[in-house]
Residue, then its C-alpha position, 0 to 999 in steps of 0.5 A: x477526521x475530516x473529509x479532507x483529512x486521510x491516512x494512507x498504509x502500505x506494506x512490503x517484505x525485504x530480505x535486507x537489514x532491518x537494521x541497516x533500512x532503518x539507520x538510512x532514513x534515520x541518519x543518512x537519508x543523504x545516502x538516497x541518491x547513490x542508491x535510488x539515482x532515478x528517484x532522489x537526486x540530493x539530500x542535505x541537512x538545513x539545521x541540526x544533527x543527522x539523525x536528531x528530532x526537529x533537524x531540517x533536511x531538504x530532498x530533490x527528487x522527481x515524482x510522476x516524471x516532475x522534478x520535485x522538492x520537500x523540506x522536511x523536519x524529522x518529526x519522531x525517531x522511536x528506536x524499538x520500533x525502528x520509526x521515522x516520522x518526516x514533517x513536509x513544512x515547504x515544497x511541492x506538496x504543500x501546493x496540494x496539501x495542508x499537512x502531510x507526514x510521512x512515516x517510514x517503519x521496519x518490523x523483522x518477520x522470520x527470515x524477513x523484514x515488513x516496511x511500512x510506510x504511512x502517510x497521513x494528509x489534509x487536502x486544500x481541498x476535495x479535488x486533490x486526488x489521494x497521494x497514492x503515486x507517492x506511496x509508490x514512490x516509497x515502495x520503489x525507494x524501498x526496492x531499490x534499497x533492498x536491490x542494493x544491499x542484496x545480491x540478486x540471489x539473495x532477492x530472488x531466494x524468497x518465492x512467496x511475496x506480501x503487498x499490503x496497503x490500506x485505506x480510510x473509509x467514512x462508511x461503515x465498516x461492518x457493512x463494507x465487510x458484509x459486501x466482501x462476505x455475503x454480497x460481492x455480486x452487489x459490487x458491479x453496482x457500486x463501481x464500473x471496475x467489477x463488471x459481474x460476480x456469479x455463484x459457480x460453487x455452494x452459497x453466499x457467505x460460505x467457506x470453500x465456496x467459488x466465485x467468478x469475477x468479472x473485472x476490468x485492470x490495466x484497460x483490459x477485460x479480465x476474469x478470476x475463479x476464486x475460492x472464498x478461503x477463510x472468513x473472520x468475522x471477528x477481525x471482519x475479514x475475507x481471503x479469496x484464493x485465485x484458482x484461474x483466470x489471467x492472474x494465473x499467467x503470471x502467478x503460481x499463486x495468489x491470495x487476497x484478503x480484505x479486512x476492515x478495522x475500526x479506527x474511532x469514528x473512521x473504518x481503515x480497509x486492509x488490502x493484503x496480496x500474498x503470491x508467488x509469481x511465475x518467474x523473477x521476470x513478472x512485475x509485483x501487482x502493485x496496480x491490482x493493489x491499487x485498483x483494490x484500494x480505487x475500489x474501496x473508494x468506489x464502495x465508501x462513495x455508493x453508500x455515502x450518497 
């Protein structure tokens, strides 16, 4: 893969129809605009069938405050996956990206259902930044869908939420876990978000030993003690347990693992939040999550120099 080239995953829980989800961006997309206004404003059907492979559909939609739009063809409908890939072939996309696709996925998990959304991309060039705005955009979608289908007791009646998003790196996996691992206080060198990480209890590397951070989020000067909770070293992953500090004035409680896979000749960095907020009134961290995925990069930059 190119340096152009990138993958971008995110993951989130709804209590909705995993069903119903899936059959909106597989035939009725043009549905959208009723359910998320402020977002898609219309949705109509160039050539084709609703719900067919190679059909053309057009959105309009607003995008970091922009009035946008994309035609897209649907480019793979797989029913026992519950998948829908679109294939932006015009619009404002296509001023900063060669190709861009995007795939919209909907697991069932017990009680819930996991949507996730991919978006694989090559930049026209180095200075386009990565579309992260859109895959917020896509995680508001999803909201909204799940906000329409659901009363707000059903929403509310889950506690314990998941966000999940990934991220392409082109250094070295084992060495990128390593740092979560053994050598976080190594952090602080590699990107000017992490301002300092000391030992407060047991040894580098150990289970059940405290680490305190010292980071900036949001413009702001924050700390976290963290318990390192679980290691795997064969799935390269780390679980930090946030046991004080300001995320605890939002959250009941807050876990976070990093996890590395290798992907051939690319290493893909899993960022999984799993917390139970205060009250319904805080926001989801999706900023934290995206300051974890401007991390990775920060990281991937350092040892690729």
């Amino acid at each position: 893969m190119s340096s152009s080239s990138g993958k971008l995953v995110s993951q989130i829980e709804i209590k909705s129809s995993a069903d119903v989800f899936h059959e909106l961006f597989r035939k009725e997309p043009h549905q959208l605009s009723t359910i998320s206004p402020d977002t898609v404003h219309n949705c109509d059907l160039h050539d084709g069938d609703w719900g067919t492979v190679g059909s053309v559909i057009s959105f309009d939609y607003t995008h970091d405050g922009k009035k946008c739009v994309a035609k897209e063809m649907i480019e793979v409908i797989d029913e026992e996956k519950k998948l829908v890939t679109f294939k932006i072939i015009e619009g404002d996309l296509l001023e900063l990206y060669k190709n861009i696709s995007v795939t919209v996925h909907v697991e069932t998990h017990g009680e819930s259902n996991l949507v996730t959304w991919t978006i694989d991309y090559e930049k026209l060039h180095e200075g386009v930044p990565d579309p992260n705005t859109l895959i917020d955009l896509c995680f508001k979608i999803t909201k909204e869908i799940e906000a329409h289908h659901l009363s707000s007791d059903e929403i509310s009646g889950k506690k314990t939420k998941k966000l999940v998003s990934s991220v392409e790196i082109k250094s070295d996996g084992d060495v990128f876990h390593e740092i979560f691992r053994d050598r976080p206080h190594h952090i602080s060198t590699m990107s000017p978000i992490v301002k300092g990480v000391d030992l407060h209890d047991g040894d580098w590397g150990k289970v059940g030993s405290v680490v305190f951070w010292r980071y900036t989020h949001d413009g702001k000067e924050m700390v976290a003690k963290e318990i390192i909770e679980a290691i795997d070293e064969e799935k390269k992953s780390v679980t930090y347990k946030v046991i004080e500090g300001d995320l605890m004035e939002l959250y009941k409680s807050f876990a976070i693992t990093v996890h590395v896979d290798t992907v051939g000749e690319n290493n893909l960095v899993t960022w999984t939040f799993e917390y139970e907020k205060l009250h319904e009134g805080i926001p989801d961290p999706n900023s934290l999550l995206e300051l974890g995925i401007q991390l990775t990069k920060e990281i991937e930059t350092h040892h690729l120099q």
